[in-house]
C-alpha positions in Angstrom: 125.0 121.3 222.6 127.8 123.3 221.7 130.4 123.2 218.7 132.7 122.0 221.3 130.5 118.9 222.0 129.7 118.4 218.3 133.5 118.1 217.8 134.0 115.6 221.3 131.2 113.2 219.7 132.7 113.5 216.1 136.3 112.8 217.5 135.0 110.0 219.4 133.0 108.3 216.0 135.6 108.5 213.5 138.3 107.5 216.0 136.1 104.2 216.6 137.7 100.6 215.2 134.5 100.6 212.7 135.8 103.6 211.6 137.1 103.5 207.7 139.0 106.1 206.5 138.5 107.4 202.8 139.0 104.1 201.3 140.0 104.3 197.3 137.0 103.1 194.7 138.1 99.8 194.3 138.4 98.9 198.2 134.6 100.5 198.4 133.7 98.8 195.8 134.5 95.5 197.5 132.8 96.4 200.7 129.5 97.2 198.5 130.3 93.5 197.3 130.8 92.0 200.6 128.2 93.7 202.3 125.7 93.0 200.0 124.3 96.7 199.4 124.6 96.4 195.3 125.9 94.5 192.3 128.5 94.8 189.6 127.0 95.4 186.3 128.8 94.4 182.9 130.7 97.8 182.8 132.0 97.7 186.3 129.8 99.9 187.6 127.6 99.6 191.0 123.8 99.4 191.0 122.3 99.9 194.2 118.3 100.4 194.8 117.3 102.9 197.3 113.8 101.4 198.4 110.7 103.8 198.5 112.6 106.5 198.4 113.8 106.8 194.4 114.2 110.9 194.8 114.4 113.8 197.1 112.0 114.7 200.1 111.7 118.4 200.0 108.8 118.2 203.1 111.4 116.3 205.4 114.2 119.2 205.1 115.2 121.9 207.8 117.3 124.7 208.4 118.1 125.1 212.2 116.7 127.8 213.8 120.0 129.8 215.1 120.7 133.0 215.4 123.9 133.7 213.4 121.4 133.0 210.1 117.7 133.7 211.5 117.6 137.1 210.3 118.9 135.4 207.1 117.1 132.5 206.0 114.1 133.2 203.8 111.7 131.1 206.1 109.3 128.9 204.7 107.4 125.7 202.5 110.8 125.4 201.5 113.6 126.5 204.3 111.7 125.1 207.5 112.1 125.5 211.2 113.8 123.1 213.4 114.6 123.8 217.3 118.5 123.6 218.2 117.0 120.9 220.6 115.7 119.0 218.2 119.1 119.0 216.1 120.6 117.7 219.4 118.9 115.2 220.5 118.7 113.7 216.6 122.6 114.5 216.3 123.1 112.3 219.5 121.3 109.5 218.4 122.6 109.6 215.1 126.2 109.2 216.1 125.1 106.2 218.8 123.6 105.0 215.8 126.6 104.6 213.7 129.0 103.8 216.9 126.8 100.5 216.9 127.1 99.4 213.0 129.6 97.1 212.3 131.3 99.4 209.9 131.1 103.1 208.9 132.4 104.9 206.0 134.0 108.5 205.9 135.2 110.6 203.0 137.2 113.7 203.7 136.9 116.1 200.4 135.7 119.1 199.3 133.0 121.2 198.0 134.1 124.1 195.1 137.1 123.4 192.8 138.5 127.2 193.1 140.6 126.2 196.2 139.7 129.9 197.1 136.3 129.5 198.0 136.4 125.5 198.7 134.1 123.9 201.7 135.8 121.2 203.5 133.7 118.3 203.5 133.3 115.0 206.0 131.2 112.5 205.0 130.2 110.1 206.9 128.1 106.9 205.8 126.3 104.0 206.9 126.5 102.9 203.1 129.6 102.0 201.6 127.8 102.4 198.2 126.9 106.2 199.9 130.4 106.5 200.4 131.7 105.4 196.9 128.9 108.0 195.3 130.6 110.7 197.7 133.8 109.8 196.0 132.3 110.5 192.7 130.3 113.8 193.2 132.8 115.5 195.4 136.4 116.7 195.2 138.7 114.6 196.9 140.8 115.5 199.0 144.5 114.4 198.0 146.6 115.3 200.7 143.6 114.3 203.8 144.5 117.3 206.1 141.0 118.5 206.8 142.4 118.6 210.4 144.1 121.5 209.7 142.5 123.6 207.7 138.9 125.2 208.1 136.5 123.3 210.0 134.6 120.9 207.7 131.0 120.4 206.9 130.0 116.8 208.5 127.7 115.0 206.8 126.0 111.9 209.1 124.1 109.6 207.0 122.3 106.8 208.4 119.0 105.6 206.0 118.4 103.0 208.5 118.2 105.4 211.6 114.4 106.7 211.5 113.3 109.8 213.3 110.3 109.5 215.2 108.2 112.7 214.3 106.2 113.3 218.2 110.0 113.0 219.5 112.2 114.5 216.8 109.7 117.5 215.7 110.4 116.3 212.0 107.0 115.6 209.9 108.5 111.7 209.2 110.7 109.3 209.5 112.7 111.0 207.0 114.6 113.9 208.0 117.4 116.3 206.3 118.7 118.9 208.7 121.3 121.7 208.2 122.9 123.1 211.5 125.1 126.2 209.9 126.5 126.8 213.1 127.4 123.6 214.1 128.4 122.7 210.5 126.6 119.6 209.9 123.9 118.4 207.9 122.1 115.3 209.2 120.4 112.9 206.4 118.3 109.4 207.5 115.2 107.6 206.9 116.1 107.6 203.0 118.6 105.5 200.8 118.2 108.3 198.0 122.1 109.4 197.9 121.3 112.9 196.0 120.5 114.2 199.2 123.9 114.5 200.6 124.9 116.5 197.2 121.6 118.8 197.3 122.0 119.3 200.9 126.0 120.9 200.5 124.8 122.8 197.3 121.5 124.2 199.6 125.0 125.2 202.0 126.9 126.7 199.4 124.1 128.8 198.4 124.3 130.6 202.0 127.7 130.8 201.9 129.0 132.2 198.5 126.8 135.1 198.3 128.7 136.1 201.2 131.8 136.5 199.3 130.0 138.6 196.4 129.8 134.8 194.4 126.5 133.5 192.6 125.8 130.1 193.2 123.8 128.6 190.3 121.9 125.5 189.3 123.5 124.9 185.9 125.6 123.3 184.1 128.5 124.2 182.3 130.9 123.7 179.3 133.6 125.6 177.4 134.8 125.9 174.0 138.1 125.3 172.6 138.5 129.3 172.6 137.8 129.6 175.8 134.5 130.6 175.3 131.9 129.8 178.3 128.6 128.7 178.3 126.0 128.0 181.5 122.8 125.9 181.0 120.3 126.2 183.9 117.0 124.0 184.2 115.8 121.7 186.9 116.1 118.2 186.8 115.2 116.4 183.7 115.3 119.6 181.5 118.9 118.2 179.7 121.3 120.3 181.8 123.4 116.9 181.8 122.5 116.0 178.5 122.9 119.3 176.8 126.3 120.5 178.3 128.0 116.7 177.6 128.8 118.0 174.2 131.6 116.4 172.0 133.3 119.6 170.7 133.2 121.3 173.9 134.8 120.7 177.2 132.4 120.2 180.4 133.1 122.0 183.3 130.3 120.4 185.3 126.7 119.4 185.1 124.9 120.9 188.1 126.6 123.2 190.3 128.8 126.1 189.8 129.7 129.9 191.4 130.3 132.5 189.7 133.3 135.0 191.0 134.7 138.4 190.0 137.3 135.4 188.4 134.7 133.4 186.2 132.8 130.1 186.5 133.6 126.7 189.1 131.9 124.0 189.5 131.1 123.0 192.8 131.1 119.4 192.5 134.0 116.8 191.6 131.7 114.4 189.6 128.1 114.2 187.8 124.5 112.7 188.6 123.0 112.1 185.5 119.8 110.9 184.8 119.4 108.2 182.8 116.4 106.9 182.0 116.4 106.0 178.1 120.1 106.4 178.0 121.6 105.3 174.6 125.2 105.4 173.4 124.6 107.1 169.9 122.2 109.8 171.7 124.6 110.6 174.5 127.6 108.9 174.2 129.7 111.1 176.8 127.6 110.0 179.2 127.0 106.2 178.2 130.5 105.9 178.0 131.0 107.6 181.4 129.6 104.9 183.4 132.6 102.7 184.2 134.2 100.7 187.1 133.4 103.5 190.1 130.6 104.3 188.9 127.3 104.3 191.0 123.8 103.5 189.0 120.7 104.4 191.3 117.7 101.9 190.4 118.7 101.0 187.7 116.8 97.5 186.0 120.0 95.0 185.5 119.6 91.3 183.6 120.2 88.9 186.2 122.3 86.7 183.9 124.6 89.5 181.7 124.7 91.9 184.1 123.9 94.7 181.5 121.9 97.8 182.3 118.4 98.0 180.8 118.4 102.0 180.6 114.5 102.1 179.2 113.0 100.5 182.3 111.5 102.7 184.8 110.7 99.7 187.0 111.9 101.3 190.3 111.4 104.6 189.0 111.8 107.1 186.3 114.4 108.8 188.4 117.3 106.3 187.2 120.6 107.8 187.7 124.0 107.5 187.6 126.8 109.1 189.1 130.6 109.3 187.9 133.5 111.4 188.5 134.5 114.0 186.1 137.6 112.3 184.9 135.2 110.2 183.5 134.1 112.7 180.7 136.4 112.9 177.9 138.7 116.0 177.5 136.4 117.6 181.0 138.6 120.4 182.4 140.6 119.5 185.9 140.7 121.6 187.8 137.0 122.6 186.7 137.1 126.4 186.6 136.9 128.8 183.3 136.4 132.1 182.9 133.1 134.3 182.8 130.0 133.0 180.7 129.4 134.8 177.1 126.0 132.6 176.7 123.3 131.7 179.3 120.7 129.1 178.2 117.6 128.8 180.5 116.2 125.3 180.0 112.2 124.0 180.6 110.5 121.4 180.0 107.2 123.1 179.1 104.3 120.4 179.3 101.9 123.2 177.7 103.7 122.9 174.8 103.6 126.2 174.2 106.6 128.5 174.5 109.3 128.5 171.7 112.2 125.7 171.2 114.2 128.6 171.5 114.3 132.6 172.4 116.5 135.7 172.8 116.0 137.3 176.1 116.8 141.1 177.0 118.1 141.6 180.1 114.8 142.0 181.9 113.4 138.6 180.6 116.3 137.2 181.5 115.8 137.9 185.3 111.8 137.5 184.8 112.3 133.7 183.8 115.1 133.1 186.1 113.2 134.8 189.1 110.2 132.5 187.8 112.2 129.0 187.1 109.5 127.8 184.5 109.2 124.2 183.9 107.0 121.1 184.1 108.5 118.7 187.2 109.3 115.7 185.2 108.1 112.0 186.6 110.3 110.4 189.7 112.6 113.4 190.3 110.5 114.1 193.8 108.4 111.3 195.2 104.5 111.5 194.4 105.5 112.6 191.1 104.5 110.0 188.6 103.3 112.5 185.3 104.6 116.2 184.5 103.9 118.7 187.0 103.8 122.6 186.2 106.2 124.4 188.8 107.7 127.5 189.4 111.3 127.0 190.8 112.8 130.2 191.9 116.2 130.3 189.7 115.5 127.1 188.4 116.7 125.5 191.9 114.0 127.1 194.8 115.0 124.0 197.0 118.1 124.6 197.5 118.2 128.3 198.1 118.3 129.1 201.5 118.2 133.1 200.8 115.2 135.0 199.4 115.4 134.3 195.1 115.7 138.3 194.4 119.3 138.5 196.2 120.4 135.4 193.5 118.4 137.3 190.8 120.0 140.9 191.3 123.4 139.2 191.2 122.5 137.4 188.0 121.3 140.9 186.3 124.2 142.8 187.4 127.1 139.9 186.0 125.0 139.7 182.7 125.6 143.8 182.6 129.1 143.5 183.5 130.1 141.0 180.5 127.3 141.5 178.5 126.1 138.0 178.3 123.8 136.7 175.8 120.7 134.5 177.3 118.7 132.4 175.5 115.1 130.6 176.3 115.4 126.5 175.3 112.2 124.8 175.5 112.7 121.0 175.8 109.5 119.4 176.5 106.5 119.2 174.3 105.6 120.8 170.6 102.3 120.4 168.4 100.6 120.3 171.5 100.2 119.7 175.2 101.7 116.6 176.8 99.5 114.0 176.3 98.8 115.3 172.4 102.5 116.7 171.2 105.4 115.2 171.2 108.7 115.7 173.0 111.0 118.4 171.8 113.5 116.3 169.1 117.0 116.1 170.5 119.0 116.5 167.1 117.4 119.8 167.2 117.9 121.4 170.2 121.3 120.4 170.2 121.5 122.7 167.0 119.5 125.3 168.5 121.7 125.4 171.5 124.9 125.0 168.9 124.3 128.1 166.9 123.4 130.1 170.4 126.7 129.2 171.9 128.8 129.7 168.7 127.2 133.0 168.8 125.3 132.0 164.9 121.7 133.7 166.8 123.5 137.1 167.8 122.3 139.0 165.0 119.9 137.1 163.1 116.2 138.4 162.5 113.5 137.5 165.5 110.0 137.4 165.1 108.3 138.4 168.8 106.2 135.9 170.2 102.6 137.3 170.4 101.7 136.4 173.9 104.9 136.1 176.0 106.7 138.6 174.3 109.6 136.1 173.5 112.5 137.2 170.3 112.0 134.1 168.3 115.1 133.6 165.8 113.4 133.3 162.3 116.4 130.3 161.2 118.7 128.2 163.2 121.0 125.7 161.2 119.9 122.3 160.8 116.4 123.1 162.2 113.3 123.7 160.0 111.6 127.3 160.5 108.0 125.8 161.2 109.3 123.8 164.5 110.5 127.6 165.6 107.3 129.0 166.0 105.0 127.3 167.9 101.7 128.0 166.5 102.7 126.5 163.4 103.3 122.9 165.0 99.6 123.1 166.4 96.9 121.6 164.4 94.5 123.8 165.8 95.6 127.8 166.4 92.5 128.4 168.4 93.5 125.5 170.9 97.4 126.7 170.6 96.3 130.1 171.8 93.9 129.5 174.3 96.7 127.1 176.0 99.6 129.8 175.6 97.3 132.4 177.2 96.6 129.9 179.9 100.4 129.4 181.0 101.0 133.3 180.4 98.2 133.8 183.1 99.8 131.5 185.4 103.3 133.1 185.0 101.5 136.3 185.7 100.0 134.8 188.9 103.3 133.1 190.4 105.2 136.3 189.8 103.1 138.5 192.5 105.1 137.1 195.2 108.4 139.5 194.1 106.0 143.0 194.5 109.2 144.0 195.8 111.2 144.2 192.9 111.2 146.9 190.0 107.9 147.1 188.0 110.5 146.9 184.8 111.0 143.5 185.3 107.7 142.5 185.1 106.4 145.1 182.6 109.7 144.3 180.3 110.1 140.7 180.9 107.2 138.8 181.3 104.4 137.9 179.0 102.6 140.6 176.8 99.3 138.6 176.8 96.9 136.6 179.8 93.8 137.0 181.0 
C-alpha cells in the first residue's frame, strides 16, 4: 500500500456521514454525555475510565520497518520491528473499522507551537472523550486548512478494534504503530489516551533533530525577566508539579524543542498526574481542571459529583488533561528564549542521592545519557511499587534515535549559553522507600527556587563522597541537614552501603554508550562502587 492508497482510504473515512469534523469542547462534551463514555464532575470537567489499560504499553509499540528511516531508527526493546504488510493489512481494517461506528471523531491541529517547525496533525477517534483530550493536548488548528499545507500526521484510534497477534505480527491485542512514511500512527486495543500524545512526541523526536532542534522530555517555565528554565524527569518525578509555579509563567509541562531560536513546547495543553492533588499544594493545577477538561480514572462521588483525588482505586496513574489557557498567566503562543537553568528531576527510591546538586558539564550529559529514577506505581502497567530504571534522557520510549545523538546536542547547547544544571532528587530521604520518607514538597520548591533565581551559582558545595555530586552547603528556607544525605540516615553504615549499591548500578547501565568519550564517564559519573 502506497501513500497514494493511504490518502484514497483516508479521503474516503473522513468524507463518510459518521464523520464529525473538529467539533468545539462543549459540542464533545455533549457527545461524551450522550454516548455514555464519561460523566460531568462538579467542576465541569469529564471523567472517563480507560479499563485495564490505566497507562502506556511500551511492549505493544512499533516503528515500521521502511527504508527511508531503517538505517535510522536505533532498533530494539524499545523501537521494534513491524513489516510494511503488517501496517497494511492493520491500517485496512482499522479504517473498516471506524467506517462501521455510528460516529467518529476528527481533530485537525498541530504538533510544535513555533509555526516554523509545527507537525500537522489529524486525529481521528472512536472516542469522543479521545477527541475532547486531543483538543486539550494539542494545538488547534484555527483556520482548519490542513488540506493545504504539509501533509498531516493521521492518528486512527480505535480501543475497541483488537489486533489478533498470529495475524497482525503484534505481541497483543494492543498495538501502537508508527508508519513515518506513510505518516500515520495506528493506536487500538487500549482506552489509555496518553498514547496518542506519546506516540506524536516519539515522531517529533525523529523529526526535529533533522532540523538541528533537540527534542526534550521536560517541562518548562519562564520568569518575568525572561529568564528560562527546563525541568526534565520521567513521569511522576514533579515535572508538572514543579514547573506550575505561581511567580513564573509555564511554557509547558512535557514536551519542548530546542532551536538556534530558544525553547517551544510541543504540545497545546497538559497531562498532569494527579493522584493526591490538593488545591493549597498545587493550586495551578487544581484550579486548571475546569469545564473541558478530561480526568482519566479518576474516583468521583456518585451523589456530588466531586473528584476524590487520594483514591487510587483504578490506579495510581490518575490524570488530568487541560489546555494551556487553563494555567494562569501561561505564555500563548508557548515559545521563550534559550534556557539559563536545567533541573534534572528523579525520584530516587534508594534514598540516596542529594535533594539537590550542581552538575559540570560532563555530569550533566552522564545523568542525562543515564535518565536515573525509580518508575513510580501505575505510570506503565505491571507497575504497582517503585521500580529502579534507567531512561535514556529521561524519556528512552519515546526516542526513536540512538540516546548519544540527543545527548551530544544537549552538551553542545549547554556550551553555547552556558547553562547551569542542577540534580533534584524528589523521592525518598532517611532511607530507602519502604524506611524514609518522601522528599517534602515546601522544600524542593525552595531548592528549585534559589537554582532558577540563580541564589546556588556561587555558593559553597561540599562533593558528595560516592557520586561525586557538588552539594550546595545552604539553600533558603531548607535546613542544611536535609542537604546531605548521610545526615538524614539513622545508620551511616546502612546509608553507604546503599549509595555504593546504586553507584554500582549506574556504573553497570552506563556500559552500553562505550562509544562515547571516556570524559564523560571518568568526569561525570560516580567516584565510588564496587
Amino acid at each position: 500500500m502506497n501513500i497514494t492508497d493511504i490518502t484514497n482510504e483516508l479521503n474516503q473515512l473522513v468524507n463518510g456521514e459518521n464523520a464529525k469534523h473538529n467539533l468545539s469542547v462543549a459540542q464533545l462534551v455533549e457527545k461524551v454525555l450522550e454516548r455514555k463514555e464519561g460523566l460531568l464532575t462538579s467542576t465541569g470537567a469529564i471523567r472517563a475510565t480507560t479499563g485495564a489499560y490505566t497507562g502506556r504499553s511500551p511492549e505493544d509499540k512499533f516503528i515500521v520497518d521502511e527504508s527511508s528511516v531503517k538505517s535510522k531508527i536505533n532498533w530494539g526493546p524499545v523501537n521494534q520491528h513491524i513489516s510494511e504488510e503488517a501496517f497494511d493489512r492493520l491500517y485496512s481494517k482499522m479504517i473498516l473499522h471506524l467506517k462501521k461506528r455510528d460516529e467518529i471523531f476528527i481533530f485537525d491541529g498541530f504538533a510544535g507551537a513555533d509555526p516554523r517547525f509545527q507537525l500537522p496533525l489529524k486525529i481521528i477517534n472512536e472516542f469522543a472523550w479521545h477527541n475532547l483530550f486531543a483538543s486539550q493536548l494539542f494545538i488547534k488548528d484555527q483556520e482548519q486548512e490542513n488540506e493545504s499545507k504539509e501533509l498531516p500526521f493521521t492518528i486512527l484510534s480505535a480501543p475497541h478494534f483488537k489486533a489478533d497477534p498470529e495475524v497482525d505480527g503484534t505481541k497483543s491485542e494492543t498495538f501502537i504503530i508508527i508508519s513515518f512514511e506513510k505518516r500515520t500512527i495506528l493506536i487500538g486495543g487500549t482506552e489509555y489516551a496518553g498514547e496518542m500524545k506519546k506516540s506524536v512526541f516519539s515522531v517529533m523526536n525523529l523529526l526535529l533533530p533533522e532540523n538541528n532542534i533537540l527534542p526534550m522530555h521536560c517541562s518548562a517555565n519562564v520568569g518575568f525577566e525572561g529568564d528560562v528554565a527546563l525541568f526534565f524527569g520521567l513521569s511522576g518525578t514533579g515535572k508538572t508539579t514543579l514547573s506550575a509555579d505561581p511567580n513564573r509563567r509555564l511554557i509547558g509541562d512535557d514536551e519542548h524543542g530546542w532551536s538556534t531560536s530558544g525553547v517551544f513546547n510541543i504540545e497545546g495543553g497538559c497531562y498532569a498526574k494527579c493522584i493526591n492533588l490538593t488545591k493549597e499544594k498545587e493550586p495551578q493545577i487544581f484550579n486548571a481542571i475546569r469545564y473541558g477538561s478530561v480526568l482519566e480514572n479518576v474516583v468521583v462521588d456518585d451523589d456530588t459529583r466531586e473528584a476524590d483525588y487520594s483514591s487510587s482505586f483504578f490506579t495510581e496513574n490518575t490524570r488530568a488533561a487541560y489546555s494551556l489557557t487553563a494555567i494562569d498567566k501561561a505564555i500563548i503562543p508557548s515559545i521563550a528564549g534559550h534556557p539559563q537553568t536545567i533541573v534534572f528531576l528523579t525520584a530516587d527510591a534508594f534514598g540516596v542521592l542529594p535533594p539537590i546538586s550542581k552538575l559540570t558539564k560532563e555530569q550533566a550529559m552522564y545523568h542525562f545519557l543515564s535518565g536515573y529514577t525509580s518508575k513510580l506505581a501505575g505510570t506503565e502497567r505491571g507497575v504497582t511499587a517503585p521500580e529502579t530504571t534507567f531512561s535514556t534522557c529521561f524519556g528512552s520510549p519515546f526516542l526513536p534515535l540512538k540516546a548519544t545523538r540527543y545527548a551530544n546536542m544537549l552538551g553542545q547547547k549547554i556550551d553555547e549559553h552556558e547553562v547551569q544544571v542542577f540534580l533534584v532528587n524528589t523521592g525518598w530521604t532517611g532511607g530507602a522507600y519502604g524506611v524514609g520518607k518522601r522528599m517534602n514538597l515546601k522544600y524542593t520548591r525552595a531548592m528549585v527556587q534559589a537554582a532558577v533565581e540563580g541564589d546556588l551559582d556561587h555558593i559553597e558545595t561540599v562533593k558528595d563522597e560516592v557520586f561525586g555530586l557538588n552539594i550546595p552547603i545552604h539553600v533558603p528556607g531548607v535546613p542544611d541537614d536535609v542537604l546531605q544525605p548521610q545526615k538524614t540516615w539513622s545508620s551511616q553504615d546502612e546509608y553507604l552501603v546503599k549509595a555504593i549499591e546504586l553507584a554500582t548500578e549506574f556504573k553497570d547501565n552506563f556500559k552500553k554508550f562505550n562509544s562515547l568519550s571516556n570524559d564523560i564517564e571518568k568526569l561525570g559519573g560516580p567516584i565510588r562502587y564496587n
